[in-house]
N, C-alpha and C positions, 0 to 999 in steps of 0.2 A: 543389205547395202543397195543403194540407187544402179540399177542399170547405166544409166549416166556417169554417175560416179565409177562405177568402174572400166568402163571405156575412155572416160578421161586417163583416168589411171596407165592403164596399157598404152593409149595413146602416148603415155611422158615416155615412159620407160621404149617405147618404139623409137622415138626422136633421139632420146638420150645415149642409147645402144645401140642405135644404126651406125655411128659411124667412127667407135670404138670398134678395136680387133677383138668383138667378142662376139658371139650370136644373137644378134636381136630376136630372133625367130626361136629360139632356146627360151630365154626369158618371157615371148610371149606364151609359150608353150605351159613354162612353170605357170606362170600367175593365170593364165585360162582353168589351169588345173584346180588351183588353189583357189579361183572364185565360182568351179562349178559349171564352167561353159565347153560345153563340150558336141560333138555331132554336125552340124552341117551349120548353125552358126558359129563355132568354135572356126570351120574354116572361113564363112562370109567375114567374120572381124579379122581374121590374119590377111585375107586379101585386100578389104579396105584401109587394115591401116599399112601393111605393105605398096599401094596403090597410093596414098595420101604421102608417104615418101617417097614418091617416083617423082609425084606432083612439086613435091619441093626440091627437090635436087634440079628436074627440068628448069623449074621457074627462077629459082634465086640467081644461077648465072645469069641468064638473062635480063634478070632484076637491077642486077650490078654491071651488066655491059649498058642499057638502059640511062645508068644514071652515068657512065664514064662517057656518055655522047653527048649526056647534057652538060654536065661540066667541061668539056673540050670541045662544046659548038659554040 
């Protein structure tokens, strides 16, 4: 399977169980297993895609306070 393809993969399942009362970090854990990624890139993809959700949690408030100045300027 594509490198790609399975970093997209994980990337869903990151987004989609972040913010569900379950462990995204659990689930990234299984399907790292399960597609073989393991040792010091096993932790570079859990910090970048943990890091790509930081990014969006920071940005989208802001995103949305952004657009409530432009509709009430």
């Amino acid at each position: 399977m594509s490198e790609l393809f399975i970093i997209i993969i994980l990337g869903v399942v990151q987004g989609l169980t972040e913010f569900l009362p379950i462990s995204s970090s659990g689930h990234l854990f299984l399907l790292e297993n399960i597609f073989g990624i393991s040792g010091s890139d096993q932790l570079f993809l859990t910090v970048i895609l943990h890091f790509g959700t930081l990014v969006a949690v920071i940005k989208m408030p802001s995103l949305q306070l952004f657009c409530c100045l432009v509709v009430f300027a």
